[in-house]
C-alpha positions, 0 to 999 in steps of 0.5 A, a space after each residue: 557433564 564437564 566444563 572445559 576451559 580453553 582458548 582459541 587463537 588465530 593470527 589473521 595476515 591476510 583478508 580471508 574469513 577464518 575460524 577462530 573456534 567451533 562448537 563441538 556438536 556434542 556441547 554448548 560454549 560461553 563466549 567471555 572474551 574476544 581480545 583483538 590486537 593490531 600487532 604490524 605497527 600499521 592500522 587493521 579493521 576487524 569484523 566478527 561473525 557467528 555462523 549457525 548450524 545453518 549456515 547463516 552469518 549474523 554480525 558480532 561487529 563489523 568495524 572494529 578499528 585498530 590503529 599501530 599497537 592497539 588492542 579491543 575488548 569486541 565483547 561487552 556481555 558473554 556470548 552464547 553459542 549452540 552446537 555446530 556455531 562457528 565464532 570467525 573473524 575477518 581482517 580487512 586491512 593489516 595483521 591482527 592477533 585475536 584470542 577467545 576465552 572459552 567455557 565449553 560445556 560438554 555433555 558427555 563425561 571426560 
């Protein structure tokens, strides 16, 4: 078993759903932070989902508000996912930089 430690990152510039990171199916991941920051001198709305294997979207936070130059902390409690989730995030309105830190725990030695 090997414990990995990584984060992910995205830029959002548009309004489209993206991936900011997926569980491999050979592992488990515990979320510790989501940090999302306004970064085009204007104001940006964010919204977080986790899909399961399934395929199903469940909410994280649907209105996370940024005016010019802030940054949220989306996280208040590690997230757990399973194999095969997938963390994305949504920028209704202006450009957002957004970074997860990461444990994933990897069943497989490497």
């Amino acid at each position: 078993m090997a414990n990995i430690y990584k984060n992910d990152k995205v830029s959002l510039t548009n309004t489209d759903l993206t991936t900011l990171y997926t569980v491999p199916s050979n592992s488990r991941a515990i979320v510790k932070s989501i940090n999302v920051a306004e970064d085009a001198a204007s104001t940006a709305v964010v919204k977080v989902t986790l899909t399961n294997a399934s395929g199903t979207a469940f909410v994280i936070d649907n209105d996370v508000n940024l005016t010019s130059g802030l940054k949220e902390q989306v996280l208040t409690e590690p997230l757990i996912m399973e194999e095969n989730e997938i963390l994305k995030v949504q920028a209704a309105s202006g450009a957002v930089d957004v970074v997860a830190s990461i444990l994933e725990i990897n069943r497989e030695d490497r």
